[in-house]
C-alpha positions as CSV (number, residue, x, y, z in Angstrom):
1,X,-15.5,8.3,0.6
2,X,-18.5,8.5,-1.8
3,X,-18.9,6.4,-4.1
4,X,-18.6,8.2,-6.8
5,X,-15.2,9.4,-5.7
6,X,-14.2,5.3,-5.6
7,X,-15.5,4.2,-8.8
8,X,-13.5,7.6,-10.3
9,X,-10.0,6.8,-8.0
10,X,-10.5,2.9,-9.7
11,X,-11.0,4.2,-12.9
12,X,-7.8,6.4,-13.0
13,X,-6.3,2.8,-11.9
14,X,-7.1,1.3,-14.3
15,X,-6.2,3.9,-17.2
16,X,-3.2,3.9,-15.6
17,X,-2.2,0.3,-17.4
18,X,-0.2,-1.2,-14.5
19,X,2.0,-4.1,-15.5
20,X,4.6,-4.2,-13.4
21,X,7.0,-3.4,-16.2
22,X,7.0,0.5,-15.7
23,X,6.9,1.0,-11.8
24,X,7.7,4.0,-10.6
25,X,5.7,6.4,-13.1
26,X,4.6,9.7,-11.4
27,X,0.9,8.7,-11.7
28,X,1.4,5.6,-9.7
29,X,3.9,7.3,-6.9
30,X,0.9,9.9,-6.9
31,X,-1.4,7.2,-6.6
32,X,0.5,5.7,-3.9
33,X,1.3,8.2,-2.0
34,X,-2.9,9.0,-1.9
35,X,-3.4,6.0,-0.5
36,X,-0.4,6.0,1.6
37,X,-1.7,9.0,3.5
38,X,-5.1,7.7,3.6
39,X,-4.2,4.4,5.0
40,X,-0.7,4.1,6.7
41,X,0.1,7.7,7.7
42,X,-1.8,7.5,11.0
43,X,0.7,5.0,12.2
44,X,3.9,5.4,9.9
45,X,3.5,9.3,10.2
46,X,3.3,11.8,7.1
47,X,7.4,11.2,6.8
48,X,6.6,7.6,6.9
49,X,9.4,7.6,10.4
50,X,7.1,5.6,12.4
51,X,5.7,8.3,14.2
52,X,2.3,8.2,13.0
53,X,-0.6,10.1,15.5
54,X,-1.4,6.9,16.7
55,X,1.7,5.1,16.8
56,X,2.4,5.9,20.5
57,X,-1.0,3.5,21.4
58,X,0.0,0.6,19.3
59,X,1.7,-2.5,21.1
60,X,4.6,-2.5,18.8
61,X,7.4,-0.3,17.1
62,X,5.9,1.1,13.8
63,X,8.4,0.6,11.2
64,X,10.1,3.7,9.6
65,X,9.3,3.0,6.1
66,X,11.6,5.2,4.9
67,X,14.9,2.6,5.7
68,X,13.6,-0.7,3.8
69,X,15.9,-0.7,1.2
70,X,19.0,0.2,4.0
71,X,18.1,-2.8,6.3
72,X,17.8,-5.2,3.1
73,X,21.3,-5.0,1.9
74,X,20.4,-1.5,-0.6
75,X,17.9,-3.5,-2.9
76,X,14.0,-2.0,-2.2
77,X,12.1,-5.3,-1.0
78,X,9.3,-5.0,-3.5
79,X,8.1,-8.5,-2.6
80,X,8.1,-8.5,0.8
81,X,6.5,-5.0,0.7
82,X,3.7,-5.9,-1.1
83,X,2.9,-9.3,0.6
84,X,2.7,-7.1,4.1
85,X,0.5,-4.5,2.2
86,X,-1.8,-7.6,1.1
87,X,-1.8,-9.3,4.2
88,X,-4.2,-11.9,2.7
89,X,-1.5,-14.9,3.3
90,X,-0.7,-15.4,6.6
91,X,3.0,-16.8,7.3
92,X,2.5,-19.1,11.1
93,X,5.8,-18.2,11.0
94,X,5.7,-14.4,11.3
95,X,3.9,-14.5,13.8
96,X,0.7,-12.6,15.1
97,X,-0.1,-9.9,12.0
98,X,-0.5,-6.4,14.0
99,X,-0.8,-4.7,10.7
100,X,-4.6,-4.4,9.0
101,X,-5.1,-6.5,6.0
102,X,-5.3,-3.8,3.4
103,X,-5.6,-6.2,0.3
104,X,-9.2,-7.3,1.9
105,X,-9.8,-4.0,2.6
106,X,-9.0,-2.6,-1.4
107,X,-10.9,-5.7,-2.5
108,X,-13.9,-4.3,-0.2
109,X,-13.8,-1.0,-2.1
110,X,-13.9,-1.9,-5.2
111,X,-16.7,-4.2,-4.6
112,X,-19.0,-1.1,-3.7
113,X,-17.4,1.0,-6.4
114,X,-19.0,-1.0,-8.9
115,X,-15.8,-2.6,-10.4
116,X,-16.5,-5.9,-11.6
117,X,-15.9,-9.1,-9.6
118,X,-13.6,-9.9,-12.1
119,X,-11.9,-6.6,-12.0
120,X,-11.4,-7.2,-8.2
121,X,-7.9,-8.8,-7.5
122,X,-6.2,-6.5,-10.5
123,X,-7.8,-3.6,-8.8
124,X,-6.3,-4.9,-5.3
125,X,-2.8,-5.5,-6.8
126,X,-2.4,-2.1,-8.9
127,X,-3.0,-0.2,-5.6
128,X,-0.6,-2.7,-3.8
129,X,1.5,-1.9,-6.1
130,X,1.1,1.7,-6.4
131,X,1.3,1.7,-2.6
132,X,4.7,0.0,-3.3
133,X,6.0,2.4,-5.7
134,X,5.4,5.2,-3.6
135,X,7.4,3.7,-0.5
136,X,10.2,2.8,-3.0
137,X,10.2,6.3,-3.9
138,X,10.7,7.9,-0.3
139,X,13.9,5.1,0.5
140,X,16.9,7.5,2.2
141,X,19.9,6.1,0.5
Protein backbone atom coordinates (compact mmCIF):
# COMPACT_ATOMS: atom_id res chain seq x y z
CA UNK A 1 0.00 0.00 0.00
CA UNK A 2 1.48 3.43 -1.06
CA UNK A 3 1.97 5.71 1.10
CA UNK A 4 -0.08 8.05 0.14
CA UNK A 5 -2.98 5.65 0.41
CA UNK A 6 -1.80 5.24 4.38
CA UNK A 7 -1.39 8.61 5.36
CA UNK A 8 -5.12 9.29 3.59
CA UNK A 9 -6.76 5.73 5.38
CA UNK A 10 -5.08 7.48 8.85
CA UNK A 11 -6.43 10.64 8.20
CA UNK A 12 -10.09 9.41 7.69
CA UNK A 13 -9.21 7.83 11.20
CA UNK A 14 -8.65 10.36 12.71
CA UNK A 15 -11.67 12.63 11.38
CA UNK A 16 -13.54 9.97 12.32
CA UNK A 17 -13.23 11.22 16.32
CA UNK A 18 -13.14 7.77 17.92
CA UNK A 19 -13.83 7.82 21.65
CA UNK A 20 -15.18 4.86 22.43
CA UNK A 21 -18.45 6.48 23.36
CA UNK A 22 -20.13 6.06 19.83
CA UNK A 23 -18.94 2.46 18.57
CA UNK A 24 -20.59 1.01 16.10
CA UNK A 25 -20.96 4.11 13.60
CA UNK A 26 -21.06 3.03 9.83
CA UNK A 27 -17.72 4.77 9.16
CA UNK A 28 -15.97 2.76 11.77
CA UNK A 29 -17.77 -0.84 10.74
CA UNK A 30 -16.61 0.36 7.18
CA UNK A 31 -13.35 0.99 8.46
CA UNK A 32 -13.28 -2.26 10.17
CA UNK A 33 -14.43 -4.29 7.99
CA UNK A 34 -11.40 -2.71 5.37
CA UNK A 35 -9.10 -3.78 7.52
CA UNK A 36 -10.79 -6.94 8.42
CA UNK A 37 -10.44 -8.15 4.89
CA UNK A 38 -7.06 -6.82 4.46
CA UNK A 39 -5.71 -8.46 7.56
CA UNK A 40 -7.77 -11.46 9.02
CA UNK A 41 -9.84 -12.68 6.00
CA UNK A 42 -7.03 -14.97 4.74
CA UNK A 43 -7.51 -17.03 7.77
CA UNK A 44 -10.97 -16.23 9.24
CA UNK A 45 -12.47 -16.39 5.62
CA UNK A 46 -14.60 -13.41 3.92
CA UNK A 47 -17.67 -14.78 6.32
CA UNK A 48 -15.29 -14.51 9.10
CA UNK A 49 -16.33 -18.88 9.66
CA UNK A 50 -12.80 -19.75 10.08
CA UNK A 51 -12.33 -20.86 6.71
CA UNK A 52 -10.02 -18.44 5.54
CA UNK A 53 -7.64 -19.58 2.05
CA UNK A 54 -5.03 -20.31 4.35
CA UNK A 55 -6.68 -21.63 7.22
CA UNK A 56 -6.30 -25.38 6.18
CA UNK A 57 -2.09 -24.79 6.61
CA UNK A 58 -2.28 -23.27 9.98
CA UNK A 59 -1.55 -25.63 13.12
CA UNK A 60 -4.72 -24.67 14.83
CA UNK A 61 -8.63 -24.21 14.47
CA UNK A 62 -9.21 -20.58 13.18
CA UNK A 63 -11.86 -19.17 15.19
CA UNK A 64 -15.28 -18.45 13.55
CA UNK A 65 -15.58 -14.87 14.50
CA UNK A 66 -18.86 -14.69 13.82
CA UNK A 67 -19.99 -16.74 17.33
CA UNK A 68 -18.01 -14.49 20.08
CA UNK A 69 -20.82 -13.02 21.55
CA UNK A 70 -22.73 -16.82 21.60
CA UNK A 71 -19.77 -18.62 23.41
CA UNK A 72 -19.49 -15.57 25.99
CA UNK A 73 -22.79 -15.84 27.57
CA UNK A 74 -24.71 -13.19 24.57
CA UNK A 75 -22.48 -10.09 25.70
CA UNK A 76 -19.78 -9.17 22.52
CA UNK A 77 -16.34 -9.49 24.31
CA UNK A 78 -15.05 -6.12 23.29
CA UNK A 79 -12.11 -6.45 25.66
CA UNK A 80 -10.95 -9.57 25.09
CA UNK A 81 -11.38 -8.83 21.35
CA UNK A 82 -9.31 -6.06 21.24
CA UNK A 83 -6.49 -7.28 23.54
CA UNK A 84 -6.11 -10.47 20.89
CA UNK A 85 -6.24 -7.78 17.90
CA UNK A 86 -3.28 -5.89 19.91
CA UNK A 87 -1.39 -8.77 20.73
CA UNK A 88 1.28 -6.44 22.30
CA UNK A 89 0.73 -8.05 25.96
CA UNK A 90 1.44 -11.41 26.16
CA UNK A 91 -0.58 -13.45 28.87
CA UNK A 92 2.26 -16.76 29.95
CA UNK A 93 -0.94 -17.96 30.62
CA UNK A 94 -2.54 -18.22 27.17
CA UNK A 95 -0.13 -19.85 26.04
CA UNK A 96 1.98 -19.78 22.73
CA UNK A 97 0.28 -16.61 20.58
CA UNK A 98 -0.43 -18.20 16.97
CA UNK A 99 -2.17 -15.05 15.92
CA UNK A 100 0.20 -12.04 14.32
CA UNK A 101 0.58 -9.02 16.51
CA UNK A 102 -1.47 -6.64 14.58
CA UNK A 103 -1.20 -3.68 17.13
CA UNK A 104 2.78 -3.67 16.22
CA UNK A 105 1.94 -4.06 12.93
CA UNK A 106 -0.79 -0.69 12.86
CA UNK A 107 1.83 1.06 14.92
CA UNK A 108 4.43 0.12 11.93
CA UNK A 109 2.08 1.84 9.42
CA UNK A 110 1.47 4.74 10.75
CA UNK A 111 5.10 5.27 11.44
CA UNK A 112 5.72 5.38 7.52
CA UNK A 113 2.53 7.22 6.90
CA UNK A 114 3.93 10.14 8.44
CA UNK A 115 1.61 10.25 11.51
CA UNK A 116 3.27 11.64 14.33
CA UNK A 117 5.01 9.54 17.07
CA UNK A 118 2.68 10.90 19.30
CA UNK A 119 -0.27 10.17 17.10
CA UNK A 120 0.99 6.52 17.10
CA UNK A 121 -0.86 4.45 19.89
CA UNK A 122 -4.38 6.55 19.19
CA UNK A 123 -3.82 5.63 15.63
CA UNK A 124 -3.19 1.73 16.76
CA UNK A 125 -6.28 1.70 19.11
CA UNK A 126 -8.97 3.55 16.67
CA UNK A 127 -8.24 0.76 14.18
CA UNK A 128 -8.31 -1.89 16.98
CA UNK A 129 -11.18 -0.56 17.69
CA UNK A 130 -12.66 -0.14 14.42
CA UNK A 131 -11.50 -3.75 13.71
CA UNK A 132 -13.71 -4.43 16.89
CA UNK A 133 -16.74 -2.74 15.79
CA UNK A 134 -16.88 -4.49 12.70
CA UNK A 135 -16.69 -8.11 14.28
CA UNK A 136 -19.39 -6.91 16.76
CA UNK A 137 -21.32 -6.05 13.89
CA UNK A 138 -21.25 -9.56 12.01
CA UNK A 139 -22.21 -11.58 15.69
CA UNK A 140 -25.19 -14.36 14.65
CA UNK A 141 -27.51 -14.02 17.46
Amino acid sequence: MSRSILGAMFATVFMLGFSGANAGTADQIASGREDYFTYCAACHGVGAKGDGSVAEFLTIATVDLTQLQKRSAGRFPRERVSLVIDGRIQVKVHGERDMPVWGDWFAEEAATAGVPMTAHEKTVRIRINTLADYLESIQEK
